[in-house]
Biopython code that builds the backbone (N, CA, C, O; Angstrom):
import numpy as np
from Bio.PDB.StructureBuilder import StructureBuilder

atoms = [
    (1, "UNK", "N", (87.411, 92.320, 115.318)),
    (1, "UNK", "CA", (87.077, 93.677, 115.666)),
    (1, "UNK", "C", (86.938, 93.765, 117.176)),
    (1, "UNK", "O", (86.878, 92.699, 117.788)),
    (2, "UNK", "N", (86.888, 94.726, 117.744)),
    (2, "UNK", "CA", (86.967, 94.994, 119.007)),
    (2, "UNK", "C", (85.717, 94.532, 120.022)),
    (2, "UNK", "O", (84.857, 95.383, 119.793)),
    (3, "UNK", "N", (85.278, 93.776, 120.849)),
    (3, "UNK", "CA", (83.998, 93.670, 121.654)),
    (3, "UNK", "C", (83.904, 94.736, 122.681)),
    (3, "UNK", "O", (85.000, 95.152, 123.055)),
    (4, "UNK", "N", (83.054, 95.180, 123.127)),
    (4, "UNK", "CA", (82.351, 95.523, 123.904)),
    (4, "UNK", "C", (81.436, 95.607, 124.447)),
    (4, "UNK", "O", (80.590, 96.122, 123.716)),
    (5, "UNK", "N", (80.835, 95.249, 125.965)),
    (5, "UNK", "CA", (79.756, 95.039, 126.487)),
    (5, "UNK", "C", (78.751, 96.084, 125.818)),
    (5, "UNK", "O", (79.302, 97.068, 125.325)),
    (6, "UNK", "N", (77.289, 96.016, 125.721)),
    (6, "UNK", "CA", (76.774, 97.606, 125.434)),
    (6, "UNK", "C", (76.466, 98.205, 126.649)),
    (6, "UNK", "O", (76.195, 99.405, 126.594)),
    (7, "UNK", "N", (76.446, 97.745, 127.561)),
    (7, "UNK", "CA", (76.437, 98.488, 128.881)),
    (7, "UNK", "C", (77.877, 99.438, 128.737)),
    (7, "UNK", "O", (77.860, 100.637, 129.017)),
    (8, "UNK", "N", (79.177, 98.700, 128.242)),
    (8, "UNK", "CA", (80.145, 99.549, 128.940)),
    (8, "UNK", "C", (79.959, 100.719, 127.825)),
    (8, "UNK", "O", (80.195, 101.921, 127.947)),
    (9, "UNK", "N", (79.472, 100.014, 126.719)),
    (9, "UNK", "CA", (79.774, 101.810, 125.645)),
    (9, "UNK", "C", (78.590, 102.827, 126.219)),
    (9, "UNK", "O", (78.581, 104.025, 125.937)),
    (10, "UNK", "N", (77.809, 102.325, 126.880)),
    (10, "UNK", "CA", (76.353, 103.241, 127.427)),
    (10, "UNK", "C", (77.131, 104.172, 128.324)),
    (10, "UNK", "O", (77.024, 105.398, 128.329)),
    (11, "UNK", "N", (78.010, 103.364, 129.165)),
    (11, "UNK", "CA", (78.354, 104.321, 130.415)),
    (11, "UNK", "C", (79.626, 104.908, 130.114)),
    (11, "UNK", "O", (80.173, 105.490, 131.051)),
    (12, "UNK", "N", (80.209, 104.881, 129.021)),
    (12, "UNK", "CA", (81.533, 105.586, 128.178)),
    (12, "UNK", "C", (81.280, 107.281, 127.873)),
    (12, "UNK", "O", (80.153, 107.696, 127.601)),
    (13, "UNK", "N", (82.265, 108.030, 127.942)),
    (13, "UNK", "CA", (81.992, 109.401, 127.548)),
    (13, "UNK", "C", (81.809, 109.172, 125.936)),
    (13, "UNK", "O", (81.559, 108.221, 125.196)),
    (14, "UNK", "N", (82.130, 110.878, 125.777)),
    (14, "UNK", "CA", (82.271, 110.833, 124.400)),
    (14, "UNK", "C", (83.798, 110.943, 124.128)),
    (14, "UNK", "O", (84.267, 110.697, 123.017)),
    (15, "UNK", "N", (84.443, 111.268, 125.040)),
    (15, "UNK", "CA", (85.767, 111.393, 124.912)),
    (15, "UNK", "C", (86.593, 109.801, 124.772)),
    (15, "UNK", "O", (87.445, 109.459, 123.952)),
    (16, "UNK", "N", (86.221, 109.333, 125.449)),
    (16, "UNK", "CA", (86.485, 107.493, 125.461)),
    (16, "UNK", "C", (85.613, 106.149, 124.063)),
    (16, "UNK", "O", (85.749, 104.988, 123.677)),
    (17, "UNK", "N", (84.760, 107.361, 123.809)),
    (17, "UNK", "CA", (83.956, 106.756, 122.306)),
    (17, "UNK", "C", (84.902, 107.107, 120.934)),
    (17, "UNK", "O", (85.018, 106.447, 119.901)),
    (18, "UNK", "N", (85.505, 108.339, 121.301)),
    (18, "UNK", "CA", (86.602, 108.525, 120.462)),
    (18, "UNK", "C", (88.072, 108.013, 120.490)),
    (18, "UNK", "O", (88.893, 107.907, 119.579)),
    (19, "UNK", "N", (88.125, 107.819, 121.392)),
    (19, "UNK", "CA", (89.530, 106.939, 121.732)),
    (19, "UNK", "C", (89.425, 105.785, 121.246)),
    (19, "UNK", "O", (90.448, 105.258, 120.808)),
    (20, "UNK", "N", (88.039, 105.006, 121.184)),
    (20, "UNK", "CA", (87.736, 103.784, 121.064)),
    (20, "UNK", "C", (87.858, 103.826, 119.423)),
    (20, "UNK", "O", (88.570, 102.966, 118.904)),
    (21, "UNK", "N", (87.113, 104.906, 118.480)),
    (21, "UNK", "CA", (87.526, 105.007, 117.415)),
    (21, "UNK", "C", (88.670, 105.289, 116.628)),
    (21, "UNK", "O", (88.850, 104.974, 115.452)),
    (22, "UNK", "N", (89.503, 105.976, 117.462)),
    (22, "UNK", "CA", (90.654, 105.894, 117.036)),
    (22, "UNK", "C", (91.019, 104.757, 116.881)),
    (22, "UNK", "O", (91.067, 104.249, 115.761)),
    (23, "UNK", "N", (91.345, 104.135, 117.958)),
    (23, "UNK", "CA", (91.844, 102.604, 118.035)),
    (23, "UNK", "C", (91.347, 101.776, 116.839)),
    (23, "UNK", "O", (92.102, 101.107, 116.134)),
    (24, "UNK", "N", (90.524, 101.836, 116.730)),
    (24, "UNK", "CA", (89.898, 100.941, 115.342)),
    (24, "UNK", "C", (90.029, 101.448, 114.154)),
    (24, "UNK", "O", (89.889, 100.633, 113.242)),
    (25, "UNK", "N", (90.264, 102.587, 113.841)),
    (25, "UNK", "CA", (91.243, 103.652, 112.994)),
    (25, "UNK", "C", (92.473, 102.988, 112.595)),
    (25, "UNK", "O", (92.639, 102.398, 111.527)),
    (26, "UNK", "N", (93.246, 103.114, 113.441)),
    (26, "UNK", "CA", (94.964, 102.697, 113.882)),
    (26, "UNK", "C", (94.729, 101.437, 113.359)),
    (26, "UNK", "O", (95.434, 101.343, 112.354)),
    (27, "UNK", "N", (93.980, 100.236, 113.563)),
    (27, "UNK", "CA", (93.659, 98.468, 113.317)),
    (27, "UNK", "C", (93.942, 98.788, 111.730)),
    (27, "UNK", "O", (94.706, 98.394, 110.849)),
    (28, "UNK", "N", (92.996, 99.627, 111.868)),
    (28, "UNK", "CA", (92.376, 99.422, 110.038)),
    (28, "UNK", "C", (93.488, 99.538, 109.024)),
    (28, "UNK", "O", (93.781, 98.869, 108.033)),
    (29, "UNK", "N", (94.064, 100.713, 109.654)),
    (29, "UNK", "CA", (95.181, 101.684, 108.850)),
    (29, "UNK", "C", (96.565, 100.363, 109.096)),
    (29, "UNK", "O", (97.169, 99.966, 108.100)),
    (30, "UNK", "N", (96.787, 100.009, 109.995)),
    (30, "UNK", "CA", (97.753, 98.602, 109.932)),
    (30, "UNK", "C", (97.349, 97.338, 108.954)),
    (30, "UNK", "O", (98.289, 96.821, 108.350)),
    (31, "UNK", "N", (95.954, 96.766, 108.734)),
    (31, "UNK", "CA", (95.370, 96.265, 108.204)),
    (31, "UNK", "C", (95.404, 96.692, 106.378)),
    (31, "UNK", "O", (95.684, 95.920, 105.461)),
    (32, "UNK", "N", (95.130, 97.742, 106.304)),
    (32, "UNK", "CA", (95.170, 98.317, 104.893)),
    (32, "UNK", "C", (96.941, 98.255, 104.796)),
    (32, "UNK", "O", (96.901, 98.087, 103.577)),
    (33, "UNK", "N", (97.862, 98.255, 104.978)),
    (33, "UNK", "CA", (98.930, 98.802, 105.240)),
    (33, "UNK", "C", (99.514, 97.220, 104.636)),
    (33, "UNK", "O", (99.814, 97.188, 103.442)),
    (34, "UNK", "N", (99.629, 96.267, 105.247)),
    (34, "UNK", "CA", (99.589, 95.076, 105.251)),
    (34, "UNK", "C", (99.122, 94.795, 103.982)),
    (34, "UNK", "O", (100.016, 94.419, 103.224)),
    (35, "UNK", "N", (97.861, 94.862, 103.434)),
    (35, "UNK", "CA", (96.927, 94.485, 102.360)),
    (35, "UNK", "C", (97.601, 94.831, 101.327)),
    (35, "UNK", "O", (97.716, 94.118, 100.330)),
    (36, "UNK", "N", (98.310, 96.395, 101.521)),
    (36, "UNK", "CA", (98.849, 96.975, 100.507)),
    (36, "UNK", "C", (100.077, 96.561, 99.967)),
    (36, "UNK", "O", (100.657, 97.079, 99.013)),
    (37, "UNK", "N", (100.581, 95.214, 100.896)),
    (37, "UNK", "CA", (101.955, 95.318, 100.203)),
    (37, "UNK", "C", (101.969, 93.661, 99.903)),
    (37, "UNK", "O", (102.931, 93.140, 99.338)),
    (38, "UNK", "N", (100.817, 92.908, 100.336)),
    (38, "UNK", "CA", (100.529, 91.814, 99.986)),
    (38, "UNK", "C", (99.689, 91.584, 98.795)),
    (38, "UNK", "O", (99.817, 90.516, 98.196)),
    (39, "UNK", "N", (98.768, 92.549, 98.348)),
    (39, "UNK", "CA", (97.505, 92.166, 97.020)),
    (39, "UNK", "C", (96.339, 92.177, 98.239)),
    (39, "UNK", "O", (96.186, 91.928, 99.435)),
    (40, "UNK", "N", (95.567, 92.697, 96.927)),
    (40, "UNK", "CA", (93.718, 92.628, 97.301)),
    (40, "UNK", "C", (93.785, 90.723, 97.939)),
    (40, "UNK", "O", (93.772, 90.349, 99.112)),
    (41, "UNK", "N", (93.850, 89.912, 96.752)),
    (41, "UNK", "CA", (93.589, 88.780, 97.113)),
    (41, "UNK", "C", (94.290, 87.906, 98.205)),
    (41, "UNK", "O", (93.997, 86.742, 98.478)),
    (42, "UNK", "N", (95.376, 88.754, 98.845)),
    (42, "UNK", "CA", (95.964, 87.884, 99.590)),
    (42, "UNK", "C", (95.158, 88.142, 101.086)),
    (42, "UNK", "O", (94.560, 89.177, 101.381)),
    (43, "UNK", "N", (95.319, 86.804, 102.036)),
    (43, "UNK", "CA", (94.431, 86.910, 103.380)),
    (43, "UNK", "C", (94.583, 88.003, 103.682)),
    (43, "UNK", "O", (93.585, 88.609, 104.072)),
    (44, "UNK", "N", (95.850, 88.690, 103.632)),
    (44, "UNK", "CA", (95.993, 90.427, 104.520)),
    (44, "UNK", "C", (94.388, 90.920, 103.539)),
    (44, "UNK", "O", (93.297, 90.899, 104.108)),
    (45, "UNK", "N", (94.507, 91.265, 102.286)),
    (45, "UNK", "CA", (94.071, 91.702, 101.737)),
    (45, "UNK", "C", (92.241, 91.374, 102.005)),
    (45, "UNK", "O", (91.413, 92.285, 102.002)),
    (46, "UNK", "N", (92.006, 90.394, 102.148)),
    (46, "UNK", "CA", (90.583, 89.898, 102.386)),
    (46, "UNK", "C", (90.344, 90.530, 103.995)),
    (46, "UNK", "O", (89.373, 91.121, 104.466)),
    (47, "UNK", "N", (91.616, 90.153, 104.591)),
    (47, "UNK", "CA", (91.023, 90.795, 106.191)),
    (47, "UNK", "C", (90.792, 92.065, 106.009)),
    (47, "UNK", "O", (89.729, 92.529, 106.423)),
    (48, "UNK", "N", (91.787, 92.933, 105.318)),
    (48, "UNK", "CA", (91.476, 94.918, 105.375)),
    (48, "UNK", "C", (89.926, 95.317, 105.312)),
    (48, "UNK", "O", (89.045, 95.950, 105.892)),
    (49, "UNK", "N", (90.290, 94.261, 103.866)),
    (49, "UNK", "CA", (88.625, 94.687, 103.263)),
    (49, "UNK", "C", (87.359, 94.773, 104.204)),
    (49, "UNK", "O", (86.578, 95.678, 104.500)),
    (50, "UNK", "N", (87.535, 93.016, 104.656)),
    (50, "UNK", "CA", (86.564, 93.033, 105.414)),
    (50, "UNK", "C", (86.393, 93.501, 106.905)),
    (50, "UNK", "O", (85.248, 93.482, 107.358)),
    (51, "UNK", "N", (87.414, 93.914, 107.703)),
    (51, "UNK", "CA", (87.722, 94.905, 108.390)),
    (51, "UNK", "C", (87.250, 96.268, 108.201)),
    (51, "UNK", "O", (86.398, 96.773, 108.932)),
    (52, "UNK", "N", (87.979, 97.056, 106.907)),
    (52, "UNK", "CA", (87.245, 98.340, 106.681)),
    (52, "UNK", "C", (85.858, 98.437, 106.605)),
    (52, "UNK", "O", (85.222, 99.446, 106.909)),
    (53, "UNK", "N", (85.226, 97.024, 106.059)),
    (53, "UNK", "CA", (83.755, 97.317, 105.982)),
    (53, "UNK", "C", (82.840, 97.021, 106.694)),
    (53, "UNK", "O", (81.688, 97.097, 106.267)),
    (54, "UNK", "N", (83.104, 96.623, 107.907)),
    (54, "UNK", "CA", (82.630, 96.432, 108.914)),
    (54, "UNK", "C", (82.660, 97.676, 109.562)),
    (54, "UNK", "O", (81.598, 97.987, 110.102)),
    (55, "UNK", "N", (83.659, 98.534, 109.662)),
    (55, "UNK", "CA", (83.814, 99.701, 110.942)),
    (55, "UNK", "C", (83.151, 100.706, 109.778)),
    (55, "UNK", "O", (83.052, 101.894, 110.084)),
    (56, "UNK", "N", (82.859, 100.433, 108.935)),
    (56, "UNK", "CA", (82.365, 101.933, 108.015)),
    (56, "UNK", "C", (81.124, 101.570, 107.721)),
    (56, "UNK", "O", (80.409, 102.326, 107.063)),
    (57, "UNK", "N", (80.594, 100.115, 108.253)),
    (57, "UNK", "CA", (79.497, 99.720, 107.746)),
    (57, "UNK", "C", (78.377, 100.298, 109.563)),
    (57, "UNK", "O", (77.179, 100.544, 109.696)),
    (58, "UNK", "N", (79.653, 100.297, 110.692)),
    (58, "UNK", "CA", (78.920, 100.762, 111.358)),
    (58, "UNK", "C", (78.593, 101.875, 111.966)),
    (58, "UNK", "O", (77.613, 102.170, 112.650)),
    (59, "UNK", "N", (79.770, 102.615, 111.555)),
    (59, "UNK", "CA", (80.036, 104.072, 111.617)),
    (59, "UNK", "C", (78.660, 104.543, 110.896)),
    (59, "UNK", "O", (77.632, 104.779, 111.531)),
    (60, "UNK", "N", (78.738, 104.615, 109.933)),
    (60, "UNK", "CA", (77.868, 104.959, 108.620)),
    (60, "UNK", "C", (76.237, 104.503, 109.493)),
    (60, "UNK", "O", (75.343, 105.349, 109.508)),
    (61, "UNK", "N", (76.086, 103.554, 109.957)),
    (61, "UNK", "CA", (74.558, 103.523, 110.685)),
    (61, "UNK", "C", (74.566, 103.898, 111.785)),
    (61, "UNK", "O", (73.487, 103.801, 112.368)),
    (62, "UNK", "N", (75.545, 104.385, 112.435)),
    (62, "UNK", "CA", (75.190, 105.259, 113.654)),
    (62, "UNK", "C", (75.104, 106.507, 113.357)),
    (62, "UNK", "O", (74.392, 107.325, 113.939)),
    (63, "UNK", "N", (75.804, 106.707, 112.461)),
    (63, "UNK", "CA", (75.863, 108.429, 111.523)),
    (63, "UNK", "C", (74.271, 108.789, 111.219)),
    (63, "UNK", "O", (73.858, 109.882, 111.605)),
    (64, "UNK", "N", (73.438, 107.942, 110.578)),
    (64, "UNK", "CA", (72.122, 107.981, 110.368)),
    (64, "UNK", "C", (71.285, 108.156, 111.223)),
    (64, "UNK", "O", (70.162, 108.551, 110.909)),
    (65, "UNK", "N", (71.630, 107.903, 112.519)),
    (65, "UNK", "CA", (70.992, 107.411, 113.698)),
    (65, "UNK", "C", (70.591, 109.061, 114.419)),
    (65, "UNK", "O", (71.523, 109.659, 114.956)),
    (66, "UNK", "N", (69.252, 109.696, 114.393)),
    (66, "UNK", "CA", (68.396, 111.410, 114.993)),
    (66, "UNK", "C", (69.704, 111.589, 115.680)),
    (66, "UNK", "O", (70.665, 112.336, 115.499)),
    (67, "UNK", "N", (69.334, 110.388, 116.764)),
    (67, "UNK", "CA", (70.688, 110.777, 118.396)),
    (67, "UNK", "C", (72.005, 111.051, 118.686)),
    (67, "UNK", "O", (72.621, 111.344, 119.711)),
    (68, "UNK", "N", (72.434, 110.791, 116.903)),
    (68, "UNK", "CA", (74.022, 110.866, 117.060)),
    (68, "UNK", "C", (74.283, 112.781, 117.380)),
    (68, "UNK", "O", (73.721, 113.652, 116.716)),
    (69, "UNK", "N", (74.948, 112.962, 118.171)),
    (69, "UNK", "CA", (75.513, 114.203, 118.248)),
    (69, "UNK", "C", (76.159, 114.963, 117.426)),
    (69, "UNK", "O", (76.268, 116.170, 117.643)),
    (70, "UNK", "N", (76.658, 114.403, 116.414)),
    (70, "UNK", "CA", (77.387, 115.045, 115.787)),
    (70, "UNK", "C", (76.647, 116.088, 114.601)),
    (70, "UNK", "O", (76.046, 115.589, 113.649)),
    (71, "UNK", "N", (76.750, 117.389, 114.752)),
    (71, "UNK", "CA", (76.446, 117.923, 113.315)),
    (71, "UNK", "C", (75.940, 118.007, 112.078)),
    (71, "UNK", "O", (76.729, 118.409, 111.223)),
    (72, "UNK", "N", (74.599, 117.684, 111.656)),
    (72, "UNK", "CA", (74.235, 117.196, 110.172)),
    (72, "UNK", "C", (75.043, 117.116, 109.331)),
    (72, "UNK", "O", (75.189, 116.145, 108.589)),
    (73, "UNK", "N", (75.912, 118.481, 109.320)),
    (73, "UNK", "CA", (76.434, 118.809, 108.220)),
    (73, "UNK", "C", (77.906, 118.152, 108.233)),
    (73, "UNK", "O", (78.614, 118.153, 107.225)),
    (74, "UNK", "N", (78.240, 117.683, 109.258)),
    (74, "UNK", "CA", (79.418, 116.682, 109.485)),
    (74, "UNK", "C", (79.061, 115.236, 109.489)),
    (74, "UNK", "O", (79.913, 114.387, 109.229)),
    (75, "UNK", "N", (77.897, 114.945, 109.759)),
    (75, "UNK", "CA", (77.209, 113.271, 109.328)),
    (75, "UNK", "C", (77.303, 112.922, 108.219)),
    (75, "UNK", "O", (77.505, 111.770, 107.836)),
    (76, "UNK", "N", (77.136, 114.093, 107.427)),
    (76, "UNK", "CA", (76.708, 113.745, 106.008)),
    (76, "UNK", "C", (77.825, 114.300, 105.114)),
    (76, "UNK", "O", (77.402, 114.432, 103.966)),
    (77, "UNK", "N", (78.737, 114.563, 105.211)),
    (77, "UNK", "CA", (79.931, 114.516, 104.965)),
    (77, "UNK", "C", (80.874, 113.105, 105.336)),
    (77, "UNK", "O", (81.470, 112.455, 104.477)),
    (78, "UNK", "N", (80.867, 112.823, 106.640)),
    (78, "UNK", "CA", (81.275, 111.656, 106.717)),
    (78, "UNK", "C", (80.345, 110.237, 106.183)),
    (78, "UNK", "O", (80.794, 109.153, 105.810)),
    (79, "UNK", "N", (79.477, 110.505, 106.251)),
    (79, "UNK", "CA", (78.516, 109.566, 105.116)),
    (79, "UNK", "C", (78.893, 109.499, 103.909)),
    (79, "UNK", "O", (78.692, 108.495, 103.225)),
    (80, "UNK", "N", (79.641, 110.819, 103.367)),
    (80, "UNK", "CA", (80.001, 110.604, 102.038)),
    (80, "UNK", "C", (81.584, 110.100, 101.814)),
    (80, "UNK", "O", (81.854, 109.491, 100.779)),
    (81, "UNK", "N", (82.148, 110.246, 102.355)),
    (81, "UNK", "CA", (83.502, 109.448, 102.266)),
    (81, "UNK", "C", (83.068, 108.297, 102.629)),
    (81, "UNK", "O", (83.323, 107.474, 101.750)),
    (82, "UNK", "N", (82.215, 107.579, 104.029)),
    (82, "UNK", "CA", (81.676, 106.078, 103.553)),
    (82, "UNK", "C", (81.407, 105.842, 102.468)),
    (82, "UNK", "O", (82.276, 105.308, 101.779)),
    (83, "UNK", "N", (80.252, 106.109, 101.953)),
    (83, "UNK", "CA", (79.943, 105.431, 100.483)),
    (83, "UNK", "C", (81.424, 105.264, 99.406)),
    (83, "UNK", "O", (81.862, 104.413, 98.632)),
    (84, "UNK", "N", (81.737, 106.293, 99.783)),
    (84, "UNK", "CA", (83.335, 106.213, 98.985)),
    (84, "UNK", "C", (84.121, 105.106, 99.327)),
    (84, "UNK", "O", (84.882, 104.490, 98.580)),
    (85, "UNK", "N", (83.925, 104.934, 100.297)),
    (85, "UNK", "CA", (84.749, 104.087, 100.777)),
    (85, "UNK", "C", (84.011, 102.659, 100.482)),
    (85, "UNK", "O", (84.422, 102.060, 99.488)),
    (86, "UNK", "N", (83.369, 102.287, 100.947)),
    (86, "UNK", "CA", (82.625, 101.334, 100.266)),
    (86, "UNK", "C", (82.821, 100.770, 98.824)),
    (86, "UNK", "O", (82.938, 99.633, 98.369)),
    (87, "UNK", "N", (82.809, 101.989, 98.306)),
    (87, "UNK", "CA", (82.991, 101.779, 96.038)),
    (87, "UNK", "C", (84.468, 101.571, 96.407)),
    (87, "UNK", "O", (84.727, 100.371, 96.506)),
    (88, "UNK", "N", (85.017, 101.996, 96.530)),
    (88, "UNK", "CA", (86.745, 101.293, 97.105)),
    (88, "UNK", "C", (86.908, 100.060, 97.220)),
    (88, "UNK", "O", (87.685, 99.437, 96.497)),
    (89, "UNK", "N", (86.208, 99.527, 98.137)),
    (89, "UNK", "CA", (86.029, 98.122, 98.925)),
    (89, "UNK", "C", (85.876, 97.217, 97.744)),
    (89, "UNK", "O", (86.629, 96.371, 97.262)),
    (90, "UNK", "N", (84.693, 97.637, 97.419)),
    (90, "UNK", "CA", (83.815, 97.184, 95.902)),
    (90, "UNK", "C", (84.651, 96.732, 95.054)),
    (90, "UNK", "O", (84.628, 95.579, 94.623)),
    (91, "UNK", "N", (85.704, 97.851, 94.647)),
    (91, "UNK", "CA", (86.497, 98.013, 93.321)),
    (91, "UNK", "C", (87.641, 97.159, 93.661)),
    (91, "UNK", "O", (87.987, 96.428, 92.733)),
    (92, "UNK", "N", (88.304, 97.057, 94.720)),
    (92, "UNK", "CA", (89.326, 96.034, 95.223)),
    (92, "UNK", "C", (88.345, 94.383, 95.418)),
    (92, "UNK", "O", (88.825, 93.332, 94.993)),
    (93, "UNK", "N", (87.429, 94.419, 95.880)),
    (93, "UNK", "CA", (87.264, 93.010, 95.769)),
    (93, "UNK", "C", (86.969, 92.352, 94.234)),
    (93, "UNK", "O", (87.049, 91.180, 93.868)),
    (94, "UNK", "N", (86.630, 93.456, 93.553)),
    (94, "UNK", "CA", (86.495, 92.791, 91.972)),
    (94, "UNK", "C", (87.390, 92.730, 91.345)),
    (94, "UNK", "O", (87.310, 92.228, 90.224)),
    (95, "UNK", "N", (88.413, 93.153, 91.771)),
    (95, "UNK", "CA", (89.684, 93.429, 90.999)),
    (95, "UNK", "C", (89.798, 94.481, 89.879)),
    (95, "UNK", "O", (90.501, 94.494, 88.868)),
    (96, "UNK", "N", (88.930, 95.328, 90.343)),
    (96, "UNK", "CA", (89.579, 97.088, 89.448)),
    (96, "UNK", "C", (90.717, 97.613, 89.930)),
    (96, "UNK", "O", (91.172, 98.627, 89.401)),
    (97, "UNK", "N", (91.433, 96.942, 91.134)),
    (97, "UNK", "CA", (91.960, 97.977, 91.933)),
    (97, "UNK", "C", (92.703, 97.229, 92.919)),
    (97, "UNK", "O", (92.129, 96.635, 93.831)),
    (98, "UNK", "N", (94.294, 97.234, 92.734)),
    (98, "UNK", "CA", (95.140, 96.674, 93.833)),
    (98, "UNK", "C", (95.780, 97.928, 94.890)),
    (98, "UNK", "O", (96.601, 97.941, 95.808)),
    (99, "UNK", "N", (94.988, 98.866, 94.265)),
    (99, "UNK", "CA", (96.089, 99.876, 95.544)),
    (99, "UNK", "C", (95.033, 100.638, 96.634)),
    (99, "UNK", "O", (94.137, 101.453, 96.412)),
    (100, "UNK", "N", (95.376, 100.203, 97.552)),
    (100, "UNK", "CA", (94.856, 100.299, 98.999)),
    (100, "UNK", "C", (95.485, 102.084, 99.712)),
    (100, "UNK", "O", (95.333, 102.509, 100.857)),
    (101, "UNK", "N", (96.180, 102.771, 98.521)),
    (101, "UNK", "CA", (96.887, 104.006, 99.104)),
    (101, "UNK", "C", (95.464, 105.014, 99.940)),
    (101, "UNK", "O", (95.316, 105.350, 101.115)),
    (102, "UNK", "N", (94.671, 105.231, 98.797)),
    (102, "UNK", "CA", (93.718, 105.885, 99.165)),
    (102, "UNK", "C", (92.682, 105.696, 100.860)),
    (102, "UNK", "O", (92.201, 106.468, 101.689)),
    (103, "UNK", "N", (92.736, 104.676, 100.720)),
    (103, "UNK", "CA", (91.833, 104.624, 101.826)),
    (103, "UNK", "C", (93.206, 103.930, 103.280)),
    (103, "UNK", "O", (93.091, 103.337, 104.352)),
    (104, "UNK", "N", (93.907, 104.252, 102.779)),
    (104, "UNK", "CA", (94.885, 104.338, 104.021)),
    (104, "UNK", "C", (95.219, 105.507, 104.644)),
    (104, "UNK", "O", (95.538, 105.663, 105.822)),
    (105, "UNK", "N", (95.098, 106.531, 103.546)),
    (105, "UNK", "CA", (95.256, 108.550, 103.575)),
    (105, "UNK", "C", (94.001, 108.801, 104.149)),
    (105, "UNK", "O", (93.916, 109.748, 104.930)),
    (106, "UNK", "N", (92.947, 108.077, 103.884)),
    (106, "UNK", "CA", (91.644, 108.771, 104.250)),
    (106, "UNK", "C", (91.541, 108.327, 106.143)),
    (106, "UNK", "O", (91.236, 108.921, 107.177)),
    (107, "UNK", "N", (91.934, 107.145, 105.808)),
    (107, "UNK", "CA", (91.944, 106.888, 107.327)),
    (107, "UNK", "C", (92.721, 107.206, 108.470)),
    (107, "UNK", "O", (92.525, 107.054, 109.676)),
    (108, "UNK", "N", (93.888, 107.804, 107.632)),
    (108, "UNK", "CA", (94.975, 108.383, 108.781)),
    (108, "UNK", "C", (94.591, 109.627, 108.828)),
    (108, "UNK", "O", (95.383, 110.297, 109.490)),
    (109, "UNK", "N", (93.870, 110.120, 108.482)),
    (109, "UNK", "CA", (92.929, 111.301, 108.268)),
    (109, "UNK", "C", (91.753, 111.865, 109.557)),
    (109, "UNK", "O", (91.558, 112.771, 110.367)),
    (110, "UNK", "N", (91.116, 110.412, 108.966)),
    (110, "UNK", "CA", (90.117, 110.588, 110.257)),
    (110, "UNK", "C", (90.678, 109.951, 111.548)),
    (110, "UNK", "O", (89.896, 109.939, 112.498)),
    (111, "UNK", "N", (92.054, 109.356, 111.762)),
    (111, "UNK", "CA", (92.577, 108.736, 113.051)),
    (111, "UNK", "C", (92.997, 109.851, 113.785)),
    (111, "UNK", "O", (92.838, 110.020, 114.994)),
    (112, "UNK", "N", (93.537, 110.598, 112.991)),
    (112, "UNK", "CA", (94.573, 112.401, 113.214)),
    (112, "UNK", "C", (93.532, 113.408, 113.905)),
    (112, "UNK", "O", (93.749, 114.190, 114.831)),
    (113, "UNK", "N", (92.150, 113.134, 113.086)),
    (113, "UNK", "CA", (91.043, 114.186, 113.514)),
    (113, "UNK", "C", (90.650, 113.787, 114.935)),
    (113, "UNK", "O", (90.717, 114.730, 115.723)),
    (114, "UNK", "N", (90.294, 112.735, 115.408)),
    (114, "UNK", "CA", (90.056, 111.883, 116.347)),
    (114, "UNK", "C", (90.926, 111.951, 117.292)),
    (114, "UNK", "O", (90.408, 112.110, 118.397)),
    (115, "UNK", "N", (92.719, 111.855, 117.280)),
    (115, "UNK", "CA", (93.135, 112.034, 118.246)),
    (115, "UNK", "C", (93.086, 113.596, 118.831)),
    (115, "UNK", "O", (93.071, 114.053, 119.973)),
    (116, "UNK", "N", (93.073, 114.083, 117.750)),
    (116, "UNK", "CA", (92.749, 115.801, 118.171)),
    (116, "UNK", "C", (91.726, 116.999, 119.055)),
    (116, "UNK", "O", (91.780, 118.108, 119.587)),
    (117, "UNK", "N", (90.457, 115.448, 118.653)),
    (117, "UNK", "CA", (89.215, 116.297, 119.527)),
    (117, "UNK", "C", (88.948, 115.476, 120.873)),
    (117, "UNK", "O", (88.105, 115.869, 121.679)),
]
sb = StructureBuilder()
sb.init_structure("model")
sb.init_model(0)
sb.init_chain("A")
sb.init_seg("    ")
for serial, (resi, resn, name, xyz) in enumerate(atoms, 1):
    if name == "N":
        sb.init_residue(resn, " ", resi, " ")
    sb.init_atom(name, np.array(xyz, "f"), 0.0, 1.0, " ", f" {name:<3s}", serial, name[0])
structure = sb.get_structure()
């Protein structure tokens, strides 16, 4: 996943916090993409996973977070496609579920919204 100093994300706009999410958007969506044409169980498949659930695991706690700027009513909306996303994750690592389509749509979704604002 991507490093960054926390100094440099402190002194980052919000316009460059979104760029930054995009970018990790775009990873994911290559990552799922990959997964999808290899199997849940194959390494592609273990990296997506654990890829997607890392960036939604931290999205999702900054979403929670008084200070985030964004909108209640857009936190908690995007809170709810996390959890979704998550039971996804869930359902592919147990093997309910080899198809990775869904959360490749959802993410080119929010990559599209992101390059937009």
């Amino acid at each position: 996943m991507y490093q960054f100093s926390y100094a440099e994300i402190l002194d980052d706009t919000p316009a460059e916090n979104r760029k930054r999410e995009q970018r990790a958007f775009e990873r994911c969506i290559e990552l799922l993409g990959d997964a999808q044409k290899a199997g849940a169980k194959s390494r592609q498949g273990v990296e997506a996973i654990t890829f997607t659930n890392r960036l939604w695991s931290l999205l999702m706690e900054d979403l929670a977070k008084p200070e985030n700027y964004l909108p209640n009513g857009l936190k908690a909306e995007l809170i709810s496609v996390g959890i979704w996303i998550m039971g996804e994750l869930d359902r592919l690592r147990q093997g309910k579920t080899d198809d990775f389509s869904g959360l490749i749509e959802v993410s080119n979704s929010i990559a599209a919204g992101l390059a937009q604002s």
